[in-house]
C-alpha positions in Angstrom: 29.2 -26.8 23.0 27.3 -23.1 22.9 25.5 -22.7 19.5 26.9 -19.8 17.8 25.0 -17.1 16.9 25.3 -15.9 13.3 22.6 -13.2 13.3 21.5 -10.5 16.1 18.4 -11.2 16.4 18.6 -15.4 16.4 16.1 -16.9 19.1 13.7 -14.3 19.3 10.4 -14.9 18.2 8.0 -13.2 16.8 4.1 -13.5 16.3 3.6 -11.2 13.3 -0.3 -10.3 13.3 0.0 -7.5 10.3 -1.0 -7.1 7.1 0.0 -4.7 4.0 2.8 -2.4 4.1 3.7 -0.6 7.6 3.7 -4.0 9.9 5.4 -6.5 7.4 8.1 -4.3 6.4 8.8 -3.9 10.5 8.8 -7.8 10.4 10.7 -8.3 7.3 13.8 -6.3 8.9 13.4 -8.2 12.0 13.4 -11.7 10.1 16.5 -10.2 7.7 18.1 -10.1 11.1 17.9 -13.8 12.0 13.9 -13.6 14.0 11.8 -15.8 13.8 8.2 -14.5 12.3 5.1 -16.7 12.8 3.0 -14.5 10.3 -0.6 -15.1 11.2 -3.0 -15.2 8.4 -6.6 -15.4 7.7 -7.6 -18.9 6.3 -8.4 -19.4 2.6 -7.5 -15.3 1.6 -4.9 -14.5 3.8 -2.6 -10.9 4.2 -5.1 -8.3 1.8 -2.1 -7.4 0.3 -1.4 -10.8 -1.3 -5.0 -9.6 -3.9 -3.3 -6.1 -4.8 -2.1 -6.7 -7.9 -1.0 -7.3 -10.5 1.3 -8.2 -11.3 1.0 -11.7 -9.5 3.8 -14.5 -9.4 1.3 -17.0 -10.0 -0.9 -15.3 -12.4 -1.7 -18.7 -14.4 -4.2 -19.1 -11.0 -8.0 -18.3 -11.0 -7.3 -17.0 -7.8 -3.8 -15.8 -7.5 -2.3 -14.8 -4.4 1.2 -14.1 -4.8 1.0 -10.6 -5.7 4.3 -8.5 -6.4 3.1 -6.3 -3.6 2.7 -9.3 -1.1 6.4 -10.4 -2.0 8.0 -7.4 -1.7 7.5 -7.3 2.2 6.8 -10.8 3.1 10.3 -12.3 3.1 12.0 -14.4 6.3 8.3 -15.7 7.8 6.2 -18.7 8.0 3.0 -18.3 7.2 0.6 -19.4 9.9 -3.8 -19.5 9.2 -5.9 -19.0 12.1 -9.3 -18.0 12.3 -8.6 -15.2 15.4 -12.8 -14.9 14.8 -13.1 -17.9 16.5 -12.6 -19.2 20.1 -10.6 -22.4 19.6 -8.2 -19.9 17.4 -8.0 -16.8 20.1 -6.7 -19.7 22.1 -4.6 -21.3 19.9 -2.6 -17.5 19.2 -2.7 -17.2 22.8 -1.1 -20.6 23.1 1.7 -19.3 20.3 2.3 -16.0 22.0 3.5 -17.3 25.7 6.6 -18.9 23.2 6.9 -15.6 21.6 9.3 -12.6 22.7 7.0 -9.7 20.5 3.6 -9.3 19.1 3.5 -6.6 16.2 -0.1 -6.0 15.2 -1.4 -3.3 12.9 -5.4 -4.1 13.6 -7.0 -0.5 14.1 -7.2 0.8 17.7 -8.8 -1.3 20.4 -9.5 -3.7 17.5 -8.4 -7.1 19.4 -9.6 -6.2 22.7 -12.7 -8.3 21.3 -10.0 -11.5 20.4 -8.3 -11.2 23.7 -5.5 -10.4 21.8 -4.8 -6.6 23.5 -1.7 -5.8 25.4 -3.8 -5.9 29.0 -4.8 -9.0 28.1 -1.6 -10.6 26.6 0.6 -9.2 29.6 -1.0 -11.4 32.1 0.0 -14.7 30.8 3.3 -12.7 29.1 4.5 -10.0 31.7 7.6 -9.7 29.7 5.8 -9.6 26.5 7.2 -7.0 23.7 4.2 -5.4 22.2 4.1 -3.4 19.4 0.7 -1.8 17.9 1.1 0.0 14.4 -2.1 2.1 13.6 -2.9 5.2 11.1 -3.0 7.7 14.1 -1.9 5.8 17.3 -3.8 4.3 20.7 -4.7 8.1 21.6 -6.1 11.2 20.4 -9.3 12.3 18.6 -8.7 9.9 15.3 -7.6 7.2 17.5 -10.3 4.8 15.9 -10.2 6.0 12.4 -8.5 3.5 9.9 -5.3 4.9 8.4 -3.8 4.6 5.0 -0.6 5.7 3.9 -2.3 8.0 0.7 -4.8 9.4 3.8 -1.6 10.2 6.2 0.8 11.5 3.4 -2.1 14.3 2.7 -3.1 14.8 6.3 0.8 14.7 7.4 1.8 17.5 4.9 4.6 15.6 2.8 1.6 15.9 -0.6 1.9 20.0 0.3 5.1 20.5 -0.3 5.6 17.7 -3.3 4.6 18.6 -7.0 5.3 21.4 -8.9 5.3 25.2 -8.0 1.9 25.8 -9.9 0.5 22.4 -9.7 -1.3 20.0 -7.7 -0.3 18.4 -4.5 1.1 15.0 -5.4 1.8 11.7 -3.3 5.1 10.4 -3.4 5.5 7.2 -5.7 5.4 4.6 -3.7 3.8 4.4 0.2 7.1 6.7 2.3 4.3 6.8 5.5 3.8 3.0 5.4 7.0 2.3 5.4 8.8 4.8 7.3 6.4 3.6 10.0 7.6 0.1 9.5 11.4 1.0 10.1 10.5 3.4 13.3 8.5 0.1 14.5 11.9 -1.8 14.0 13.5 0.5 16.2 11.5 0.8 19.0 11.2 -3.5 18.7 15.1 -3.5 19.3 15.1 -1.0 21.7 12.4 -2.3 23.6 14.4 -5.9 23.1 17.6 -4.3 24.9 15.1 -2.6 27.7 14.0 -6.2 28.5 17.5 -7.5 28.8 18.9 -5.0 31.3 15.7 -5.2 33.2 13.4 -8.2 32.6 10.0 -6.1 31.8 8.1 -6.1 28.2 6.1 -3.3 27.1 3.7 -1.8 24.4 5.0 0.5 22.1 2.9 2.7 20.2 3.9 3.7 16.5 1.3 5.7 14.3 1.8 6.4 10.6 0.5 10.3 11.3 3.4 10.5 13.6 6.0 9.0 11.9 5.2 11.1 8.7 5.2 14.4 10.7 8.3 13.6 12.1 9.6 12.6 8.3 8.8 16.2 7.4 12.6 16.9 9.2 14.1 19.8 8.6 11.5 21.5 6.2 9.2 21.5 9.2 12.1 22.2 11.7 12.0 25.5 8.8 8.2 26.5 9.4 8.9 26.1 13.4 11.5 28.1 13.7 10.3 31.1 11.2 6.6 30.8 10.8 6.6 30.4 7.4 4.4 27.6 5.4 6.8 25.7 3.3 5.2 25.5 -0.1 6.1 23.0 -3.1 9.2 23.4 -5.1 8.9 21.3 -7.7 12.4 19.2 -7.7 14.2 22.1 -6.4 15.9 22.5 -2.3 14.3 24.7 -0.2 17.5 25.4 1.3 20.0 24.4 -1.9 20.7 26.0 -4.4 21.5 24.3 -7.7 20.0 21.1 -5.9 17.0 20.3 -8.8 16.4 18.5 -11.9 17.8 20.2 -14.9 17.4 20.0 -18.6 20.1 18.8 -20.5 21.2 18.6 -24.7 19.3 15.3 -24.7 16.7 15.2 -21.4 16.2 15.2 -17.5 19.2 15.1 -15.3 19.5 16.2 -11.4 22.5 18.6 -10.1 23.0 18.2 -5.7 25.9 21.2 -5.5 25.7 21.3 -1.5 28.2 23.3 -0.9 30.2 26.3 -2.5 33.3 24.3 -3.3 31.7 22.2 -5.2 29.8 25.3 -6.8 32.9 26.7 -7.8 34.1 23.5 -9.4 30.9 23.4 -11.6 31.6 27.1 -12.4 34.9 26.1 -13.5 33.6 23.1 -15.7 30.6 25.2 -17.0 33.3 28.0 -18.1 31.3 30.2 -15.9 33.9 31.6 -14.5 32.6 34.7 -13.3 29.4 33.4 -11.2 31.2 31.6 -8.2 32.7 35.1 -7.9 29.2 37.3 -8.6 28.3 38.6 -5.3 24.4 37.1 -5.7 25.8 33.5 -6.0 29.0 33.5 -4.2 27.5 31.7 -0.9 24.2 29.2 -0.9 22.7 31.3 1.3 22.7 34.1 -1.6 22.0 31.4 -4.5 19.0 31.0 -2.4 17.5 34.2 -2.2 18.7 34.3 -6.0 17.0 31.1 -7.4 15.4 32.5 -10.0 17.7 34.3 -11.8 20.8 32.0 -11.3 18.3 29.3 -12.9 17.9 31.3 -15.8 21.4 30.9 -16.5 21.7 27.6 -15.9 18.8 26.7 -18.2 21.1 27.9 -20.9 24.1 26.5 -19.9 22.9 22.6 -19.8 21.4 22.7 -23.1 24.7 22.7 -24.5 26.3 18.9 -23.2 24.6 16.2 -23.2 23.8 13.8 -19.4 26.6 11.6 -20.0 28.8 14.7 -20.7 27.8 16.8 -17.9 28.3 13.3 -15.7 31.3 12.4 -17.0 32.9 15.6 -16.5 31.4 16.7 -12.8 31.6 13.0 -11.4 35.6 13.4 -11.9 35.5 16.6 -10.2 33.4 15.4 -7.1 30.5 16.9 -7.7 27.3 14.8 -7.7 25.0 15.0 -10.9 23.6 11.3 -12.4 21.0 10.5 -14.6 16.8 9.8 -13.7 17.0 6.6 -13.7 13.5 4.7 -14.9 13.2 0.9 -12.6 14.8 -1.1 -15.4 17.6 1.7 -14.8 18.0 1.0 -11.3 18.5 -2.5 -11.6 20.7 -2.2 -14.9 23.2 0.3 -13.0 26.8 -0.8 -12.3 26.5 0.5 -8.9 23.3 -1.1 -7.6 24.4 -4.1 -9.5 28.1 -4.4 -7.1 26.0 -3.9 -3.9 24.0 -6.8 -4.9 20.4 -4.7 -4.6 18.6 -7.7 -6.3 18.5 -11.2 -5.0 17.0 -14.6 -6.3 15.5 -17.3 -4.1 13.6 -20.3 -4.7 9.6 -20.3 -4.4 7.5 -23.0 -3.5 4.6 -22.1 -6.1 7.3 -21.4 -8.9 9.4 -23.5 -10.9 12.1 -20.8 -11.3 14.3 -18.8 -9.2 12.4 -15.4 -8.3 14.1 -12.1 -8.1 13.2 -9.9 -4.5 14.9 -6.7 -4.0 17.6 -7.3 -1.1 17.8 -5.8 2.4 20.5 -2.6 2.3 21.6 -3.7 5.6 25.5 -4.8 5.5 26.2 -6.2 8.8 30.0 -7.5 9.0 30.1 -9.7 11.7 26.5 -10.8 11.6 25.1 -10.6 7.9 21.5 -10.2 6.9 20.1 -13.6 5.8 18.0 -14.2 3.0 16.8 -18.1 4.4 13.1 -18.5 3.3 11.2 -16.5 0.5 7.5 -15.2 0.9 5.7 -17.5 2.3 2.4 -19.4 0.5 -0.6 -19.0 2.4 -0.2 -21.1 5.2 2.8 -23.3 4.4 4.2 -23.8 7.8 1.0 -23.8 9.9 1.6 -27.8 10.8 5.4 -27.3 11.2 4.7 -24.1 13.7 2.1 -26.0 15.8 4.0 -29.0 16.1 7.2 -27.3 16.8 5.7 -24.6 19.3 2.8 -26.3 20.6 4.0 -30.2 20.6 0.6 -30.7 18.6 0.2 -34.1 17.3 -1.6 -34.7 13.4 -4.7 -36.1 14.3 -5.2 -32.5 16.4 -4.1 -30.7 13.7 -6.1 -32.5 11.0 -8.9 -31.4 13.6 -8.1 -27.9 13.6 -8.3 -27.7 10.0 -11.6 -29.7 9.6 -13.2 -27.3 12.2 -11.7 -24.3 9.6 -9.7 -22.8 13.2 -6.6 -23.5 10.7 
């Protein structure tokens, strides 16, 4: 009887050799969707990220190594060590790739060449290998061999110039957008270069850079500068190209307004009992609000301080025009919303008594549903499982491995 398959991406395999943010959030999607990740980790310390806390799960250890950071990307694998330093282990990994359908690696440009681990190298015992390589500025170019780091790329890639306030300082974005906007572009040239090989039987290296993939996240505000010249500059939390879309202040704090179009401008109006400005020739389109920021602001300003958040939300939510609250974390989670779309899961944890909570994949498949099968991995649970399974290896060569440190 065929074996039905539940997931999209059930039977592929994968031989994850990243570490940190960009490269396990790529594999984390592609495990969510039924792969199979062999991640490959260094013996005794493992992916850097599982040291960048805390917080740490365990944090009763001397030397813990579950850090929040490490689980929030590390979902859906098996954990693999091998020492890729050393011959017996280049071999080993070699050994584990000719089973494997994709290599992802984020080591820095040229980097593996030295392992034998490359794509020219991998290709001629894998012709139909899937190979992606996930670096700070890509396999070509003048920074080619420079290490990237999502902080480094979101100020050379211009999202810190336009974020912060008018008068202020350039500012990063709060958590790492380059990192993992790189991951999810990786995931869709993996699956694209996963259909390629179906219709026509040949791998491939793909190439996926952090520099590009944040210049190309700069959309349309530097689709704006192209096409007039113009440097966009920082707006604080107002639209370059909306207007009211920005944080306002109401009777009792910090609330966002996103009118995008002049229905829903005139509805406000309406609420507001500014019944005059939807028809006031310098508001009347957004084009005009635009070019009128300033002083339409200056009425607004007024006009919030008189309702509270809840009264303003309560009120415009019924008339289809989005306002809400800035929510803190504790916020997010708490909110009815977030809370019916099931944004937080729970899953057992080998190194934890409890139940821990992960945030869940926003990926609603209907036919062939996101899995949530194995939490994050402890370093090198499933290195005898993965070798036996892959490689037929028998105990006493295992217990060899690990006495020689390859494992």
């Amino acid at each position: 009887m065929k074996k039905i398959i539940n997931q999209p991406l059930e039977g592929i395999n994968v031989f994850d050799l990243t570490r940190v943010l960009a490269g396990p959030t790529c594999t984390q999607v592609l495990g969510d969707l039924g792969a199979n990740i062999i991640k490959v980790e260094r013996p005794m310390s493992g992916d850097d990220s599982r040291n960048l806390g805390p917080p740490y799960l365990d944090v009763e250890n001397l030397n813990p190594q579950e850090s929040a950071y490490y689980l929030s990307v590390n979902r859906n694998k098996n954990s693999v060590t091998i020492d890729l330093t050393s011959k017996k282990g280049q071999q080993l990994a070699r050994e584990l790739i000719k089973k494997c359908d994709v290599v992802v690696e984020n080591f820095r440009a040229g980097n593996l060449k030295q392992y034998g681990l490359d794509y020219k190298s991998l290709k001629k015992i894998k012709p139909n290998l899937i190979y992606c390589s996930i670096t700070g500025f890509g396999q070509t170019g003048p920074y080619a061999s420079r290490g990237g780091y999502d902080y480094l790329v979101q100020a050379l890639g211009g999202i810190m110039s336009i974020t912060g306030q008018e008068n202020g300082d350039p500012t990063k974005i709060g958590v790492g957008v380059s990192d993992i906007i790189t991951g999810l572009y990786s995931c869709i040239a993996i699956l694209s270069a996963l259909r390629f090989r179906e219709k026509t039987s040949k791998g491939q290296q793909i190439d996926v850079s952090l520099l590009d993939s944040q210049v190309s996240w700069l959309s349309y505000v530097a689709q704006s500068y192209l096409i007039s010249n113009i440097i966009p500059m920082r707006l604080g939390n107002d639209h370059p190209s909306i207007v009211p879309y920005q944080t306002v202040k109401a009777k009792d704090g910090l609330m966002v307004i996103a009118i995008a179009n002049d229905n829903q401008f005139k509805k406000f109006c309406k609420f507001a009992k500014l019944d005059d400005l939807f028809l006031d020739e310098k508001f009347k389109t957004n084009s005009k609000r635009v070019k009128n920021r300033k002083p339409l602001n200056n009425i607004l300003k007024k006009v919030f301080m008189k309702k509270t958040i809840k009264q303003w939300v309560d009120g415009l939510v019924k008339l289809n025009v989005p306002c809400g609250p800035i929510n803190n974390i504790k916020q997010v989670f708490d909110d009815p919303q977030v809370i019916s779309r099931n944004m937080k899961i729970s899953m057992k944890h080998k190194k934890f008594k409890k139940n821990i909570d992960l945030i869940a994949s926003p990926i609603n498949l209907e036919k062939s549903p996101v899995a949530y099968k194995k939490s994050p991995p402890v370093l090198g649970e499933d290195t005898n499982e993965i070798l036996k399974k892959f490689l037929k290896l028998e105990n006493d060569e295992i217990k060899q491995l690990r006495k020689e440190k390859i494992i």
